[in-house]
C-alpha positions in Angstrom: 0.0 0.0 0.0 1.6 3.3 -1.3 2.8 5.8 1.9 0.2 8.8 2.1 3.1 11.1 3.6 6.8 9.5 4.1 8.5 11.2 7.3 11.8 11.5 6.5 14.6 11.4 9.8 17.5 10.6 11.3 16.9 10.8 14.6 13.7 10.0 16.5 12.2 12.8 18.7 9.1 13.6 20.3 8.5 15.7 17.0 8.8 12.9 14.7 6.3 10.4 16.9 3.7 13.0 17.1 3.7 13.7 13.0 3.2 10.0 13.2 0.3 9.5 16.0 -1.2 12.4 14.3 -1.5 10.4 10.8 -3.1 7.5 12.6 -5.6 10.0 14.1 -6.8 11.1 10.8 -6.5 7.3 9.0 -3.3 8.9 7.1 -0.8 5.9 5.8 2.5 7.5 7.5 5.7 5.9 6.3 8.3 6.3 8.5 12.2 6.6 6.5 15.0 6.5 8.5 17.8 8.6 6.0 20.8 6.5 7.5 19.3 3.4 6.2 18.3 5.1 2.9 20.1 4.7 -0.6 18.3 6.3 -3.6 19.2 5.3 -7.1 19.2 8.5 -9.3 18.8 6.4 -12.5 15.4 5.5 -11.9 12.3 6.4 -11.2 11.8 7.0 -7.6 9.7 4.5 -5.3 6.4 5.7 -4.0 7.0 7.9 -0.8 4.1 10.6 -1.1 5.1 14.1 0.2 7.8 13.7 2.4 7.9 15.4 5.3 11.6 16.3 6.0 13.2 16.0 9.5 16.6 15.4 9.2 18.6 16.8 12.2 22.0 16.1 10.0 22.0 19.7 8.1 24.4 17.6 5.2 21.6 14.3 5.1 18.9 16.9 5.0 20.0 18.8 2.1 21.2 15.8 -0.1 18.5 14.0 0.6 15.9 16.0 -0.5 18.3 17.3 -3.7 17.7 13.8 -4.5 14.0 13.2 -4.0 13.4 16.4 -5.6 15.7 16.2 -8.7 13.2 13.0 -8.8 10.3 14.6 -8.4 9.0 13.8 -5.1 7.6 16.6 -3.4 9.9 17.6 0.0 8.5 20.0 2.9 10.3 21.5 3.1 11.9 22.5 -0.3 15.8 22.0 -1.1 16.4 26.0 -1.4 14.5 26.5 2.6 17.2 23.8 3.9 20.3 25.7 2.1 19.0 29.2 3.0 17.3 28.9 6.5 20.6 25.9 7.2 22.9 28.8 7.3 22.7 32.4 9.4 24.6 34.0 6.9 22.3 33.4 4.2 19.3 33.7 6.2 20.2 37.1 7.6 20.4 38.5 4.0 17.7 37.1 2.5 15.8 38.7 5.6 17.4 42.2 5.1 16.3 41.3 1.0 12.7 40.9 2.3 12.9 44.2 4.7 12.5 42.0 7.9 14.6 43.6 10.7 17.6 41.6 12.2 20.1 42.6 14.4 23.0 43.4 13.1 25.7 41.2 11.8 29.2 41.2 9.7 31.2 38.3 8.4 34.7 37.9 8.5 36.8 35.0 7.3 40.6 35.5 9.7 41.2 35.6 13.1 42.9 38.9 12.5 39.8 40.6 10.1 37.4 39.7 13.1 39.9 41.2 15.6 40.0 44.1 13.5 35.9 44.6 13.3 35.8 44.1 17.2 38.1 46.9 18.0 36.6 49.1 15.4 33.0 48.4 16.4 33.1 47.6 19.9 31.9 44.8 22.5 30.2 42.6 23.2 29.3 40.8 20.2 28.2 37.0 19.3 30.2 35.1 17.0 28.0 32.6 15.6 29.0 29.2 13.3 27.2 29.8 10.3 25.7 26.2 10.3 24.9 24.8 13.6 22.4 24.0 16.1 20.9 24.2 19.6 23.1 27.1 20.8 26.4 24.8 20.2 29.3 27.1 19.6 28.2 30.3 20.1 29.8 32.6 22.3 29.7 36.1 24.0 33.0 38.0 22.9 33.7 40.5 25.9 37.0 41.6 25.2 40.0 41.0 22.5 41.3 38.3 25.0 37.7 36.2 24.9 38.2 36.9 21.5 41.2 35.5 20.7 41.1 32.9 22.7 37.8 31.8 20.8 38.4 32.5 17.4 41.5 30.8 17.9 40.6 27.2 18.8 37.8 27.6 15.5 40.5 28.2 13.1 41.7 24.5 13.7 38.4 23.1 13.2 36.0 22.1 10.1 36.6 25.2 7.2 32.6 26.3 7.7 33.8 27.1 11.6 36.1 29.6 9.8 33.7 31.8 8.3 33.0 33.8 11.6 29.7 35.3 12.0 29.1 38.5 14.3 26.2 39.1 15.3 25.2 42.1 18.2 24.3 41.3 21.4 20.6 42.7 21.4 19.9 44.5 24.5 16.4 42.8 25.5 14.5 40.9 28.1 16.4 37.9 29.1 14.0 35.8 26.2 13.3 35.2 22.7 10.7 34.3 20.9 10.0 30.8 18.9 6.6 31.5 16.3 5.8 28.3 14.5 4.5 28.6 11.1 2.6 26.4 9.3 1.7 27.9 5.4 1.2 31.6 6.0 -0.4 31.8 9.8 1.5 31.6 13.3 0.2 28.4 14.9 1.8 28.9 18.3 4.3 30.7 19.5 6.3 30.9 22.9 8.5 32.5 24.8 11.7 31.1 25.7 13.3 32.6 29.1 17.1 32.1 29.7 17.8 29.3 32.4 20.2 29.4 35.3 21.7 32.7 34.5 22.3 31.6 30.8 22.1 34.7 28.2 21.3 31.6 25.2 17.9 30.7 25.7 17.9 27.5 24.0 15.6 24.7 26.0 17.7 22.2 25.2 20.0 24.6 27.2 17.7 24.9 30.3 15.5 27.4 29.1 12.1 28.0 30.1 8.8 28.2 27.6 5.6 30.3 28.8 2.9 31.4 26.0 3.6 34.1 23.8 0.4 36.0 22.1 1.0 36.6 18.7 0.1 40.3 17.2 0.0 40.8 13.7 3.4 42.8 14.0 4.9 39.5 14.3 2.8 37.3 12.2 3.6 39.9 9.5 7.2 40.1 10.0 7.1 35.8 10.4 5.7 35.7 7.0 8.1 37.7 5.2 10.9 36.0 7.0 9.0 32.1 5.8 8.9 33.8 2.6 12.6 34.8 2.7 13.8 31.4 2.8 10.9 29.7 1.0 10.0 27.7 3.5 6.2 26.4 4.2 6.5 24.7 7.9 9.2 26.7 9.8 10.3 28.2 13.2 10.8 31.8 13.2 13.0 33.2 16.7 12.7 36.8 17.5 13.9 38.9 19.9 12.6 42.2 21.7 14.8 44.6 21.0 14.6 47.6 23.6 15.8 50.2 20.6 13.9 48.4 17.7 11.4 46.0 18.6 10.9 43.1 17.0 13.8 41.5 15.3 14.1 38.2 13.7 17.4 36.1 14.2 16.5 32.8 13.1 14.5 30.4 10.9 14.7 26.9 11.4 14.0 24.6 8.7 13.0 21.1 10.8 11.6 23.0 13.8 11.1 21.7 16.4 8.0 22.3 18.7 7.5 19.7 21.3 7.4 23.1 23.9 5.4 24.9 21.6 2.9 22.0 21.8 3.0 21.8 26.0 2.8 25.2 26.4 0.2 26.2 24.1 -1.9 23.1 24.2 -1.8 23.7 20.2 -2.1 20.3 18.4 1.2 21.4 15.5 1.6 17.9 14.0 -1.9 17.7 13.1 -1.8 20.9 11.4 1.5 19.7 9.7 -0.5 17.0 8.3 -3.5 18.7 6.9 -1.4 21.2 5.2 0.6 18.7 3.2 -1.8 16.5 2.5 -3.9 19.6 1.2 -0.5 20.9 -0.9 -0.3 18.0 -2.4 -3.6 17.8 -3.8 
């Protein structure tokens, strides 16, 4: 019997189980792919998967794999160019500025010395940022040309992307951000995500704590240019209050995730997941 949606992972999370309890709610024949045990031939036509949904944590097995389902035809959520642009803060961030969403503001520098150089020009603090990565790993508050050094230092011997240094301003705000989930062009759900045990990153996985956030249509306006930005259809969108600017967007995550989101909010996401790609793909 041919899949009505393939979920498409790596890892299992709570995420991934609840896409597929939600299928079985509405009848929906989930198929459930684990990438690692996945090997495509690009000479033929591809098997029957449906609309996959993709969920690979691996940023490199998330964009080959769905270069290869979609050079085959197969329908990815989401698309190839969402998991190159929203995979990379670089990219994102300009793409953002393209669509005239506010973000704070960033430079890129590509030496120990050229980012030495910016920092005394411009000033501390600032965040240096790997332009790929997730779950708050590797970034750091630079404080002073010693922090500095000292940091940028120990990158330079590690994997070429954790060479392209991204600086980003530290945004004087509340001690929170702002997760909005988007499904197609409305805000879901979204919460607030309050630093933990003195942490400034506010990452849950971090020990961050999630309290409901109401959405105004400020931010569901700003969301969907910032979906829009990257392509995306089902997406996380962080924010941050900004006491000079408001509202500006720092992030947009590709395979979102939402378990919080869904605690918090009492919002059922995965279903909604399901009912717009089953509709899209009609």
């Amino acid at each position: 019997m041919s899949p009505d949606v393939t979920i498409l992972y790596d890892t299992i999370r709570w995420e991934e189980k609840a896409l597929l309890e939600a299928g079985k709610k509405k009848n929906i024949n989930i198929q459930m792919v684990d990438c690692k045990n996945l090997a495509i031939d690009l000479e033929k036509k591809p098997e029957d998967y449906g609309p996959v949904i993709q969920r690979c944590v691996s940023y490199y097995r998330n964009l080959h794999s769905t270069a290869a389902l979609e050079g085959m035809g197969v329908n990815v959520i989401n698309c190839l160019n969402t998991g190159i642009f929203a995979g990379n803060k670089l990219f994102t961030h300009m793409l953002l500025k393209k669509y005239g969403v506010p973000t704070p503001y960033a430079a890129v520098a590509f030496s120990k010395d050229a980012v030495i150089e910016h920092l005394e020009t411009h000033g501390y603090p600032k965040v240096i940022k790997p332009t790929v990565g997730s779950w708050g790993r590797l970034i750091s508050k630079l404080n002073d040309k010693d922090s500095a050094e000292g940091i940028i230092e120990s990158r330079e011997a590690m994997y070429p992307i954790y060479q392209v240094h991204y600086l980003e301003e530290f945004v004087n705000r509340p001690p929170r951000d702002i997760r909005a989930i988007m499904v197609g062009d409305k805000i879901v759900a979204a919460i607030y995500r309050t630093s933990g045990n003195g942490n400034w990153k506010t990452n849950m996985a971090l020990g961050g704590t999630a309290e409901e956030c109401k959405v105004t249509p400020e931010m569901e306006e700003m969301c969907i240019k910032a979906k829009n930005a990257v392509q995306g259809d089902i997406v996380g969108v962080d924010l941050m209050e900004s006491n000079e600017r408001g509202l500006v967007v720092h992030e947009v995550n590709n395979t979102t995730e939402y378990k919080n989101t869904v605690r918090v909010c009492g919002v059922d996401i995965p279903s909604l997941m399901i009912d717009y790609v089953m509709k899209k793909n009609k």
